[in-house]
N, C-alpha and C positions, 0 to 999 in steps of 0.2 A: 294106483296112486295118480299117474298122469289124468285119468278121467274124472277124480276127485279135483285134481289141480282146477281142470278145463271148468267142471261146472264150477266151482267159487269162482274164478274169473268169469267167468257169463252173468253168474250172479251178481257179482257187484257192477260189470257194466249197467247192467238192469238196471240196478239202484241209480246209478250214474245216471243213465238217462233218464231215469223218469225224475229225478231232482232238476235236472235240467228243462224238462219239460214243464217243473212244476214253476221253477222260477222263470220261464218265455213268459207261463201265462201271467206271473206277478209283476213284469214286467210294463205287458199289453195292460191291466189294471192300470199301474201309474202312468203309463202313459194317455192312459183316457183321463184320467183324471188332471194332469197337467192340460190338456188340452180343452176339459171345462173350467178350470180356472182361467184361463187364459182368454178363453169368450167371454165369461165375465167379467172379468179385468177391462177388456174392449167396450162389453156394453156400459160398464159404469163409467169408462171415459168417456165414450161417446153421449153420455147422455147428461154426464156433467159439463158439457159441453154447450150441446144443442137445446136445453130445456134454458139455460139464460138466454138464448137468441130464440128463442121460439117466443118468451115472455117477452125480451124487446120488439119483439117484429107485431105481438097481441095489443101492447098499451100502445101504438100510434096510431 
């Protein structure tokens, strides 16, 4: 009985961790993904930016 006990608990830490493992890596996903939005976000400000002075600085 005790040996029955042991293994369903080993078994479901199992579970435990590998659910845990699976959500670090779904994590690491959204966190790349926030961090290419966030470069883009940068690039379209920055270039909403410098393309009007880029144009003022070309017609003088």
């Amino acid at each position: 009985m005790k040996r029955e006990l042991v293994g369903y608990i080993d078994a479901r830490i199992g579970d435990i961790n590998k659910r845990i493992d699976d959500l670090n890596g779904r994590v690491g996903d959204l966190s790349a993904l926030l961090r290419a939005s966030l470069l883009a976000i940068i690039v379209t400000l920055a270039s909403t930016i410098l393309v009007p002075l880029a144009l003022k600085l070309l017609a003088q």
